[in-house]
C-alpha positions as CSV (number, residue, x, y, z in Angstrom):
1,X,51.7,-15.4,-33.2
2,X,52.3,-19.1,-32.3
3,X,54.3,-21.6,-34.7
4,X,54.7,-25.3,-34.1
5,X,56.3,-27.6,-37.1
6,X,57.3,-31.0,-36.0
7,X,59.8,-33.2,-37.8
8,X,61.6,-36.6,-36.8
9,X,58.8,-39.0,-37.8
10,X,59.0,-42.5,-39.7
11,X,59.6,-45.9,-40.1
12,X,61.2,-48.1,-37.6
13,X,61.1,-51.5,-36.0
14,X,60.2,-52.7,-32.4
15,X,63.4,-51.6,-30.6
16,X,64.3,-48.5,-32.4
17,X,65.0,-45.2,-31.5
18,X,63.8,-42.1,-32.9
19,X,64.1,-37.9,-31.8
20,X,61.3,-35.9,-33.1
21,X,61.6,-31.9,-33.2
22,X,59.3,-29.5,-32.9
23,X,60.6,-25.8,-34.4
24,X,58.5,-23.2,-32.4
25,X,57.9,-19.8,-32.2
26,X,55.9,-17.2,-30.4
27,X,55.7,-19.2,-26.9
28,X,59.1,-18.3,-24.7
29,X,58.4,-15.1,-24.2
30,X,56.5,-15.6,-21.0
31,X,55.8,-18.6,-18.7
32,X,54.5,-21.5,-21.0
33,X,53.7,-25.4,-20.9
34,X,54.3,-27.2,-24.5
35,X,54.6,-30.7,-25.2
36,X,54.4,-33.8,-27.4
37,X,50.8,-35.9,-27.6
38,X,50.4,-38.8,-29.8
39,X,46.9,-40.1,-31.3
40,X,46.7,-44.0,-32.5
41,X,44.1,-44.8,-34.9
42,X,40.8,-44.9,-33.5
43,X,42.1,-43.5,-30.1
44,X,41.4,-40.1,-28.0
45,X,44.6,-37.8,-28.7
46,X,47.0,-38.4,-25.3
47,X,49.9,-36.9,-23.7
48,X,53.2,-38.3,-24.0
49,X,55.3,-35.8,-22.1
50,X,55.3,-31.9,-21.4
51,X,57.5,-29.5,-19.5
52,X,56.9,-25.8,-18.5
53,X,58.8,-22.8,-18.4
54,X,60.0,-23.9,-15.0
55,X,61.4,-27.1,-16.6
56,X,58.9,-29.7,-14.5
57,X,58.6,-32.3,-16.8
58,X,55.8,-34.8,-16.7
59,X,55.3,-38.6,-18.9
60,X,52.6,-40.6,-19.3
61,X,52.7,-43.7,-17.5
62,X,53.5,-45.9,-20.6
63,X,56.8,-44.0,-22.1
64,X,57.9,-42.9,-18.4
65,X,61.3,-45.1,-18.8
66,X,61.8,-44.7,-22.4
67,X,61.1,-41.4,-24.0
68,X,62.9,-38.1,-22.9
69,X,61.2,-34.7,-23.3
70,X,63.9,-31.4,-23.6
71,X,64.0,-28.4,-25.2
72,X,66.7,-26.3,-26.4
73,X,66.0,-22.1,-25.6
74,X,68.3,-20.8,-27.7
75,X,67.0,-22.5,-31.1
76,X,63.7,-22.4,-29.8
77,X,63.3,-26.3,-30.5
78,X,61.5,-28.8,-28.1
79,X,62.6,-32.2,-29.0
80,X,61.3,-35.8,-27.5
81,X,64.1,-38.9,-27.9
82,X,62.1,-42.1,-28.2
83,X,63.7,-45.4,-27.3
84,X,63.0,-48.7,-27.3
85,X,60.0,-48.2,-29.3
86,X,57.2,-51.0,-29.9
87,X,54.0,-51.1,-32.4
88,X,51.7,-49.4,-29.6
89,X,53.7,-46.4,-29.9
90,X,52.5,-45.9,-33.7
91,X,50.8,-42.8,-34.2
92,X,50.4,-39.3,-35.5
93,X,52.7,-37.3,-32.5
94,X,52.0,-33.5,-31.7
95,X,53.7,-30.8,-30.3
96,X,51.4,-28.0,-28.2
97,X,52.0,-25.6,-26.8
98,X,49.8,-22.9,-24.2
99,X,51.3,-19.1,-23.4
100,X,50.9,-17.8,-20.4
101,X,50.8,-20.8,-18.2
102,X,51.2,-21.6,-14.5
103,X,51.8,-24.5,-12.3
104,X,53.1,-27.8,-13.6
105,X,52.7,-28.5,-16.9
106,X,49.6,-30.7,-18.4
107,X,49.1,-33.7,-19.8
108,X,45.5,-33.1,-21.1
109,X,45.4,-32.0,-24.8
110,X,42.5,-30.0,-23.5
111,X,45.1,-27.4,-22.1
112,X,46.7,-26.8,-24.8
113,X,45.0,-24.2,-27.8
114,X,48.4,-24.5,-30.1
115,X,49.3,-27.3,-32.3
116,X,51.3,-28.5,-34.9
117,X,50.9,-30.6,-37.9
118,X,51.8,-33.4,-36.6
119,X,54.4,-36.1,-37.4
120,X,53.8,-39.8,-38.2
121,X,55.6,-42.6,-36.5
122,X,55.1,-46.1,-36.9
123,X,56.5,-49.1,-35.5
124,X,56.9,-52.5,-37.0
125,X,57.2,-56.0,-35.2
């Protein structure tokens, strides 16, 4: 059974830094694509980065030079390291995460048939 419980959310201003976490469980036992996807009020949920089992790693466009996707396989915790953040990156943010997955990972939330909770971050000017 899959388990996704994200942490690291809250407050910060325009500049800040922040690390979410996402405790999982149930995915690494096979190949896998997981990731974190963000959804702004009144906005589509979108990717914001993903890796795979193979550790390709792919970013949207618009966090490609700030955030940082890794994952730690020995506590079974993906984690995404978000600098330099500004008011458009305030939103709910997701992990996912799809078993049994090949090729390079995906940035479609269509892909992906396990989530989280979801964590709230929001961004002041």
């Amino acid at each position: 059974q899959v388990h996704l419980a994200e942490s690291g959310g809250g407050s910060v201003q325009a500049g800040g830094s922040l690390r979410l976490s996402c405790a999982h469980s149930g995915i690494t036992d096979g190949t896998y694509s997981m990731g974190w996807f963000r959804q702004r009020p009144g906005k589509e949920r979108e990717g914001v980065a993903v890796i795979n089992s193979d550790d390709v790693i792919r970013y949207a466009p618009s966090v490609k030079t700030r955030f940082t996707i890794s994952k730690d396989e020995v506590g079974n915790i993906l984690f995404l390291q978000m600098n330099l953040l500004n008011p458009e990156d305030t939103a709910m943010y997701y992990c996912a995460a799809q078993r049994l997955w090949r090729g390079p990972p995906a940035l479609s939330a269509f892909a992906y048939n396990n989530w989280g909770q979801g964590t709230q971050v929001t961004v002041s000017s």
